[in-house]
C-alpha positions in Angstrom: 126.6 53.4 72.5 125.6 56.9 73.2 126.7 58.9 70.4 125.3 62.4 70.2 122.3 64.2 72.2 120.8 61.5 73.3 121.3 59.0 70.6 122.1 55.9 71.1 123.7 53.3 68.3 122.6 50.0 69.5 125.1 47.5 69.8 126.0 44.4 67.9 123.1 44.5 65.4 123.3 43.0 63.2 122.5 44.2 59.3 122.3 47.8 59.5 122.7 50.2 62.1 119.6 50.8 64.9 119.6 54.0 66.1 117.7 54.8 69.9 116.4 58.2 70.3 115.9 59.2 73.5 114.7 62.5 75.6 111.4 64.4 75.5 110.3 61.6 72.4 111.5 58.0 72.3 111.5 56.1 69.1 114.0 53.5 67.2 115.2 54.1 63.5 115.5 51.2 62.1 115.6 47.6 62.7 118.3 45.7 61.7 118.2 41.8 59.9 115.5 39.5 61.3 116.2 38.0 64.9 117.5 41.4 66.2 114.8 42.3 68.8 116.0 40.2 71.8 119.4 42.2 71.4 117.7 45.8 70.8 115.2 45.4 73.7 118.3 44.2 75.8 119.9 47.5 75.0 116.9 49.6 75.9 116.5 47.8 79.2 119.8 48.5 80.0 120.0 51.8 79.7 117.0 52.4 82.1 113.9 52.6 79.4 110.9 50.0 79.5 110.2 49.2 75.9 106.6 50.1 76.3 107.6 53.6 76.1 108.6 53.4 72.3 106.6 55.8 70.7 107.8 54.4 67.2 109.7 52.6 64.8 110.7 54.6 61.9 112.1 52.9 58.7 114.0 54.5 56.4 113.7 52.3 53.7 112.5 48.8 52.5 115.6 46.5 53.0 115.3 43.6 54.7 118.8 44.6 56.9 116.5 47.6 58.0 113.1 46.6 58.4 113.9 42.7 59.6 113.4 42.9 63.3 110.6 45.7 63.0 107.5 43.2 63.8 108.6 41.7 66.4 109.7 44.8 68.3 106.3 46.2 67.6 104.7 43.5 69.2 106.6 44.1 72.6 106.3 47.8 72.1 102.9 48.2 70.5 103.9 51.3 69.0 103.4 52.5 65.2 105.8 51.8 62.4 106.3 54.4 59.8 108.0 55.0 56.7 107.6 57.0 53.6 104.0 56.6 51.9 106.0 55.6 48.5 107.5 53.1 50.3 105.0 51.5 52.1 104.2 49.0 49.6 107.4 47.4 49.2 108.1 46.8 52.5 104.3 45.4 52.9 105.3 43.0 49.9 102.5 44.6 47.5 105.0 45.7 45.2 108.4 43.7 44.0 111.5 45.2 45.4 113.8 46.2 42.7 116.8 45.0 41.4 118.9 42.5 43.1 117.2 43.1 46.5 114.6 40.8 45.7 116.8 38.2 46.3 118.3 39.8 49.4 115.3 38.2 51.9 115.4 34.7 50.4 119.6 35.1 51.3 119.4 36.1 54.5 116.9 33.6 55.5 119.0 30.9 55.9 121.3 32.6 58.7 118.7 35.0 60.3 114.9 33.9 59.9 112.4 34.8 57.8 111.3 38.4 57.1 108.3 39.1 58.6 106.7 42.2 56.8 104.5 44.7 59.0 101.1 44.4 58.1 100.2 48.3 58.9 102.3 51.2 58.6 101.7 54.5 59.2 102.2 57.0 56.0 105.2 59.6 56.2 105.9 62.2 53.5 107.9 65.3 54.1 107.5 67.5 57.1 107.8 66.8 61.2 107.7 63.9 63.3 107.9 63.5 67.2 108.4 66.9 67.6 111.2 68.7 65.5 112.9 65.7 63.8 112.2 66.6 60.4 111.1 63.9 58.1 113.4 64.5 54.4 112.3 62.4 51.0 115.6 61.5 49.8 114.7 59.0 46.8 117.3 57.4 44.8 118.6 54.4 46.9 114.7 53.4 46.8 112.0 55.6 46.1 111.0 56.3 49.5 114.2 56.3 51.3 113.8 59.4 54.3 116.8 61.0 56.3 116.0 62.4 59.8 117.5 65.7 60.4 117.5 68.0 63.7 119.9 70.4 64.6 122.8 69.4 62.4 122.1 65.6 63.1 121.3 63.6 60.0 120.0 59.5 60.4 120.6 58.8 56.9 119.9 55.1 56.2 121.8 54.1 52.9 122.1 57.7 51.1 125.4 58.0 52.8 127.9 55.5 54.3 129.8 56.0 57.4 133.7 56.8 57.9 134.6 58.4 55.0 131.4 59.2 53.5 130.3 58.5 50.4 127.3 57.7 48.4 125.8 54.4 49.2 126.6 52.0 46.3 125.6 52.4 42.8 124.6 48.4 42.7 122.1 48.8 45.0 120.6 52.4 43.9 117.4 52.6 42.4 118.7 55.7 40.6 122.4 57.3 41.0 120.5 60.9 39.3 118.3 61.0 42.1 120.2 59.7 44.8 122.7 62.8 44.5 119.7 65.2 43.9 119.2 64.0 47.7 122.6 64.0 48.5 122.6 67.2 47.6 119.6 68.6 49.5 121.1 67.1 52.6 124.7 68.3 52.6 123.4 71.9 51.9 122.3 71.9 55.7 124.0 72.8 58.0 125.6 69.1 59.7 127.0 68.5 62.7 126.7 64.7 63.0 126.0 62.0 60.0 124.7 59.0 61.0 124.4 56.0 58.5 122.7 52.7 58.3 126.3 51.4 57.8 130.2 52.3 58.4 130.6 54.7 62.0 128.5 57.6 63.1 130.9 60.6 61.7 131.3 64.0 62.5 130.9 66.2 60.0 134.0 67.6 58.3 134.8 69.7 55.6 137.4 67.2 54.2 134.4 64.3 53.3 132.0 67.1 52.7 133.9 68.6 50.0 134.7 65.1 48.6 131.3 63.8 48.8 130.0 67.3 46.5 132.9 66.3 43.6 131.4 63.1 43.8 127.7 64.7 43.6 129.3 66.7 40.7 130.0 63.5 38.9 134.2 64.6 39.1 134.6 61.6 41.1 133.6 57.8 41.2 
């Protein structure tokens, strides 16, 4: 589904959202649950692009829903995955996840396969990728949880959720503190378009905007 200059939500994934960006620079954001790349190379066939033109896969953060299909798609593409440099070793298996998501891989592998964790992936702190998406460290869901933003279009993985937004949920936060700190720094852009790892890609709207800052603020739950 096309959503917004040339950004495509792929259909029927499943786990969370896998966004297509297409134009001048081609790349995926995200992967979805394991067993999703026949479906998200389907999608880009479809639409007119070979796969081999991929230029990347870029991960927002380490949860199985988002990084499950990323091997495999690599392997048709043979393009680079990224993510955040803090992150990298959690979704390479060198360091535990945290919490409860430990557990989330060994649940899903009953129903969708195995994760099968990238070997190599290429560093990403804060700055510019493919061109003018900018690359934002939003820590607080996981450490090294990023948010893509150009021209009032945020990809935002789990720091937001879809619909009526809101932060993603306390349960599965690393640390609520920090998470708002980069709730925060994101709202304070100027937003056209939010588009989450889960829930509909919404258009921004001053009714969830000035929601989501009281519950920044703490004057909501």
């Amino acid at each position: 589904m096309l959503v917004t200059d040339g950004i495509h939500l792929i259909d029927g994934v499943k786990g969370a959202h896998v966004y297509l960006v297409t134009g001048s620079r081609i790349f995926l954001v995200d992967s979805g649950l394991p067993g999703q790349e026949d479906r998200i190379l389907k999608y880009i066939t479809n639409i007119g692009l070979d796969p081999a033109t991929l230029e990347g896969i870029i991960l927002t953060h380490y949860d199985v829903d988002h990084v499950g299909s990323a091997v495999k798609l690599q392997n048709v593409a043979h393009c680079p995955i990224y993510a955040h440099i803090l992150e990298i070793p959690y979704i390479i298996g060198q360091e535990q996840r945290l919490g409860i998501k430990r557990w989330l891989p060994l649940l899903t592998r009953p129903i969708y396969g195995a994760l099968n964790p990238p070997k190599e992936i290429s560093p990403l702190e804060d700055g510019k990728i493919f061109e003018d998406w900018e690359i934002i460290h939003t820590p607080g869901h996981t450490p090294g949880h990023i948010v893509l933003y150009r021209n009032g279009i945020a990809i935002v993985g789990d720091l937001f959720q879809g619909g009526e937004i809101c932060l993603a949920p306390n349960v599965f936060s690393w640390s609520l503190e920090t998470l708002r700190e980069s709730a925060q720094l994101v709202i304070e852009r100027p937003l056209r378009w939010i588009l989450p790892g889960h829930g509909p890609a919404t258009p921004a709207s001053n009714h969830w905007l000035d929601k989501l800052q009281k519950s920044i603020n703490g004057k909501i739950q």
